[in-house]
C-alpha positions in Angstrom: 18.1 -19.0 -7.9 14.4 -19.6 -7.2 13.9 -17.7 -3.7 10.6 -19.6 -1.8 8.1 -17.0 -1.1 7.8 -16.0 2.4 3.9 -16.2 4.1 3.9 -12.3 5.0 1.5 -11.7 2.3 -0.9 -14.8 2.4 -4.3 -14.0 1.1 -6.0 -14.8 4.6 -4.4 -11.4 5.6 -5.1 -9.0 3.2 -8.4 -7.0 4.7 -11.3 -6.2 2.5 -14.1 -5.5 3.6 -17.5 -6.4 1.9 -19.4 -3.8 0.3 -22.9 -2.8 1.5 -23.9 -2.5 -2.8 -21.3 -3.9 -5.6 -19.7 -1.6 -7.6 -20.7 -1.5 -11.6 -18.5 -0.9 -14.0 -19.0 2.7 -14.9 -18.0 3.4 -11.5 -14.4 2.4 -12.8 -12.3 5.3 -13.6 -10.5 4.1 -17.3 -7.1 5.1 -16.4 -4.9 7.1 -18.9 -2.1 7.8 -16.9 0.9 6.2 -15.8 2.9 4.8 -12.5 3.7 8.0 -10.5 6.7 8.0 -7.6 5.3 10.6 -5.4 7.4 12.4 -3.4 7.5 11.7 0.8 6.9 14.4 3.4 4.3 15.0 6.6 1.3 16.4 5.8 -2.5 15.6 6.4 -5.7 17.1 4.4 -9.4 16.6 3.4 -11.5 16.3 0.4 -13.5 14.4 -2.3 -11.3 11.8 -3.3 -10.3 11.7 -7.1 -10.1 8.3 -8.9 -6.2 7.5 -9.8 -5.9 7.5 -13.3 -2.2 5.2 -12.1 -1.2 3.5 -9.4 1.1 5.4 -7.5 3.8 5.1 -4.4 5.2 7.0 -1.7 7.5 5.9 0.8 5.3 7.1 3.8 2.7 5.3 6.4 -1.1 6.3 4.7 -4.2 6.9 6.8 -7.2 7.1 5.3 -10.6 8.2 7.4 -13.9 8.7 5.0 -15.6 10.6 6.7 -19.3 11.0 4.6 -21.1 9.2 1.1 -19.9 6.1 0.5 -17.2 3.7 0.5 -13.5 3.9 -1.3 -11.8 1.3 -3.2 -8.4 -0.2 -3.7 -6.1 -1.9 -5.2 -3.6 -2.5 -3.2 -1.3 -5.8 -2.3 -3.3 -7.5 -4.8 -6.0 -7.3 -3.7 -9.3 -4.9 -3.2 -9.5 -3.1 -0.2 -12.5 -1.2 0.7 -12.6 1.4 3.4 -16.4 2.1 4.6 -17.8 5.6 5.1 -17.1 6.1 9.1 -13.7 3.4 8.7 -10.4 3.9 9.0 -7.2 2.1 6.8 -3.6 1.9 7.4 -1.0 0.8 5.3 2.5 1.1 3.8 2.1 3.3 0.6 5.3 2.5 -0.7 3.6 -0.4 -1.9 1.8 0.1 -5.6 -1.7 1.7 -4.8 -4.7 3.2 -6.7 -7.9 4.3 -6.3 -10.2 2.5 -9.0 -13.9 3.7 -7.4 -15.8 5.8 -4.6 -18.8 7.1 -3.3 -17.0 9.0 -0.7 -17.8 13.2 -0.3 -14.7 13.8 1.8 -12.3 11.9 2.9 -9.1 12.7 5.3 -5.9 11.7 4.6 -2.7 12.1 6.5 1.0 10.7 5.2 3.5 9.8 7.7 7.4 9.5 6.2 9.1 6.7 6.5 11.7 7.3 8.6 9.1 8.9 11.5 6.7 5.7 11.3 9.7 3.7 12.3 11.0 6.4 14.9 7.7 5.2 16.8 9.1 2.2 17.8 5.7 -0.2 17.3 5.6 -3.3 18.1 7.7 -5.5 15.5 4.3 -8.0 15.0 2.2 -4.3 13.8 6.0 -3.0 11.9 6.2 -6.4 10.0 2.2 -5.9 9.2 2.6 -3.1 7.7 5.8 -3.3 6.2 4.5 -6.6 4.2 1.7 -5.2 2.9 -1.3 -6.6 4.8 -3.4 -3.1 5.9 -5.1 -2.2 9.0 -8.6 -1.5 8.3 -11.3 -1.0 10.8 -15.3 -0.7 9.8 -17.8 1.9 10.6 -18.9 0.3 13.6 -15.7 0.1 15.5 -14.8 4.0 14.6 -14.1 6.5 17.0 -16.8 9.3 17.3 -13.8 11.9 17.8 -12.2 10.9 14.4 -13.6 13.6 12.4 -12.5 16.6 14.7 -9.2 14.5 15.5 -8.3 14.3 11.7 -9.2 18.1 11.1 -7.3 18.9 14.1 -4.4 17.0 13.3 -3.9 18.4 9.8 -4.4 22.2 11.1 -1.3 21.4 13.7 0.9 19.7 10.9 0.4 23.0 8.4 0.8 25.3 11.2 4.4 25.5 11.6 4.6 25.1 14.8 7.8 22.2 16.5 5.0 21.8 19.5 1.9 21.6 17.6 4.1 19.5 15.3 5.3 17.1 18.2 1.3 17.2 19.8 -0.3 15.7 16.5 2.3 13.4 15.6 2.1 11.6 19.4 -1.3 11.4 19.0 -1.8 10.1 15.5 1.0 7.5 16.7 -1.5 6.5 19.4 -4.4 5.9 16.7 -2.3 3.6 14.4 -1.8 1.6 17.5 -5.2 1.6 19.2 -6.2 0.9 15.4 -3.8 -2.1 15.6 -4.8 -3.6 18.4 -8.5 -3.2 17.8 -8.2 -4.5 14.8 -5.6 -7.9 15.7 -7.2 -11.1 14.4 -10.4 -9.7 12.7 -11.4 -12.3 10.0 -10.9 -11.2 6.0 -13.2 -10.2 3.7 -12.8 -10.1 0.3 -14.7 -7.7 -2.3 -13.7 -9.7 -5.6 -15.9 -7.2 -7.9 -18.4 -7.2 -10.7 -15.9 -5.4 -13.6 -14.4 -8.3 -16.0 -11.3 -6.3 -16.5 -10.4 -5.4 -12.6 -11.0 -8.9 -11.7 -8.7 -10.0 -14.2 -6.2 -7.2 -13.1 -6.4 -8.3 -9.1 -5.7 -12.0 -10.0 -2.9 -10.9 -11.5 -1.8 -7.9 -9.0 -2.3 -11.2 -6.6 0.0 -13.2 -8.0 2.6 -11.2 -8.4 1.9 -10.2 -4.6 2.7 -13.3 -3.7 5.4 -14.3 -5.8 7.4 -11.5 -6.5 10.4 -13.1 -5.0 10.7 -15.8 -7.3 11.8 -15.4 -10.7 8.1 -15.3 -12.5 7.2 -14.1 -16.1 4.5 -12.9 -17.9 3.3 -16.3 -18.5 2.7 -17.1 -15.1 1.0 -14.0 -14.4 -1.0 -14.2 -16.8 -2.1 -17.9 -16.0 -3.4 -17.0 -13.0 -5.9 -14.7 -14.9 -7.0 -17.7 -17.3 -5.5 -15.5 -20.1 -3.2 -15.3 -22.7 0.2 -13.2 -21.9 -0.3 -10.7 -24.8 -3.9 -10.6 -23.3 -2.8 -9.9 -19.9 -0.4 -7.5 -20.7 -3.3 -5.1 -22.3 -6.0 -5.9 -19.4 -2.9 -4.6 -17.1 -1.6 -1.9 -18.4 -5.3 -0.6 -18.8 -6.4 -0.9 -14.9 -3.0 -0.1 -13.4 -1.2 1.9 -16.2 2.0 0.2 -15.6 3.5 -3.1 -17.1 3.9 -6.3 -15.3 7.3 -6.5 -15.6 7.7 -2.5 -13.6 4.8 -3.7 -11.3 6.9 -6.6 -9.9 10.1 -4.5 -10.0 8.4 -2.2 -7.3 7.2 -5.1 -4.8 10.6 -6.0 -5.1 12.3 -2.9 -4.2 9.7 -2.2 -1.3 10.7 -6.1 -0.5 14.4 -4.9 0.0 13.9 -1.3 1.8 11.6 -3.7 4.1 14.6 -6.0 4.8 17.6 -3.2 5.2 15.6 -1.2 7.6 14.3 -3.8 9.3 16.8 -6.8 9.4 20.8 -6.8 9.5 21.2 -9.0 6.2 23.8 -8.2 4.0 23.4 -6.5 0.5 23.7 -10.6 -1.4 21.2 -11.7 1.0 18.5 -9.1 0.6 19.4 -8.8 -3.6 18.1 -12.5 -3.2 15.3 -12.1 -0.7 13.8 -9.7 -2.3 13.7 -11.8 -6.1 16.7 -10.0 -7.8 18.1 -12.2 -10.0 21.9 -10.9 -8.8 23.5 -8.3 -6.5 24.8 -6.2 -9.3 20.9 -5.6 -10.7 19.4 -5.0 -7.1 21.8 -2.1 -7.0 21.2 -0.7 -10.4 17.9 -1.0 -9.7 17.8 0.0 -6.3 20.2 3.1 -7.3 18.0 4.1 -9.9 14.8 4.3 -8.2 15.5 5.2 -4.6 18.3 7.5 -5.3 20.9 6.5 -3.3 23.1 3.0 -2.4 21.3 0.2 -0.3 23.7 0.9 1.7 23.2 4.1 2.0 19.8 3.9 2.8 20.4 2.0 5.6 22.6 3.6 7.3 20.1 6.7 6.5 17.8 5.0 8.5 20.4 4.4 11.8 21.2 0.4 11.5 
């Protein structure tokens, strides 16, 4: 059954921000890895950043802050998403994610799980945001001057052990995402569409499958949206995001279906098709497989 894909991940909401000085080619790390599940857990840090030899998930609400040097960039939703030196991003990491280039010196980063992102209780117009893949990004100029103490702050609490220190940063990091989100509420897009042949060729793809992944597409169609031949687009790919088309749509879909059971009261059929599983018995093979645990399970994990 062809499912009609929904408008949550329209390209007029997917934020990029332009860059101040494109991005040439041998800034592009030439990945040799592959598609890494990471596992989820509260914790924050700082650092250079380190291009992603693979896209990789986590079922856990990322904020990114760069703090000094130069911009960082991602693919992510299909798209590129820049985050200035001096800007902040949000987004749902459970979605596919790598970083392909930077000019950042240090960076903070702080990982939220799952379950304690939707423990906040936001707003369902920021929950279904995130939860469909459109970031939150904010530029340089609308930062907050106390984000650099803030972040350092907030990852000395979270590694200190301590349940009040604990309960402190996590109130107030809640408090950014939504100050973030409302600051932030009907900016205009910007896309960076990059100068490298074979990441443009990748997002187009990435894009497409963003945006269809809930219909039953092939390798063809990907691949048409590129201007390329299938065997063509399989390589180009596999070479920026170290995973195959076929496994990259597999994971929209199953962060597609943990969107709908934590968020909706569908039942199992109705998510299975939602989602773009061609039947109920493969959702839950695949869902089994790479969460772990039953859909319904999960759900009730999650209190609904």
């Amino acid at each position: 059954m062809t499912v009609r894909a929904s408008a949550l991940l329209h390209d007029d909401r997917i934020r990029v921000h332009a860059m101040s000085a494109p991005f040439r080619s041998e800034n592009f790390l030439d990945p040799q890895g592959a598609l890494v599940d990471e596992p989820s857990y509260l914790r924050g840090w700082s650092g250079r950043p380190t291009l992603m030899a693979a896209a990789h998930r986590h079922d856990d609400l990322e904020i990114n802050f760069v703090a000094d040097g130069g911009s960082m960039l991602y693919l992510y939703g299909g798209e590129l998403l820049e985050v200035a030196v001096g800007g902040l991003a949000v987004f749902w990491a459970a979605i596919p994610h790598q970083l392909v280039a930077s000019r950042a010196t240090r960076v903070h980063w702080l990982h939220v799980p799952f379950d304690r992102f939707l423990a906040w209780g936001l707003p369902q117009s920021l929950l279904a945001r995130v939860l469909s893949g459109v970031p939150v990004v904010t530029p340089a100029a609308r930062s907050d001057a106390s984000d650099p103490a803030k972040f350092t702050q907030w990852a000395a609490d979270l590694a200190a052990g301590d349940d009040e220190l604990h309960r402190i940063a996590m109130l107030e990091i809640q408090a950014r995402v939504r100050r973030l989100a409302l600051a932030t509420a009907g900016d205009p897009a910007h896309r960076h569409a990059g100068d490298d042949p074979a990441l443009r060729q990748a997002v187009s793809m990435a894009r497409y499958i963003a945006h269809h992944f809930r219909e039953p597409i092939t390798v063809a169609d990907v691949a048409a949206a590129a201007n390329v031949h299938p065997t063509y687009a399989m390589t180009q790919f596999r070479k920026v995001v170290r995973t195959t088309i076929g496994d990259y749509v597999k994971l929209y879909r199953l962060a597609e279906a943990r969107r709908l059971l934590v968020t909706t009261g569908l039942p199992a059929s109705q998510v299975a098709a939602a989602a773009g599983f061609g039947s109920v018995s493969r959702f839950y093979r695949v869902f089994t497989e790479a969460c772990g645990t039953t859909p319904a399970r999960f759900r009730h994990g999650r209190g609904l």
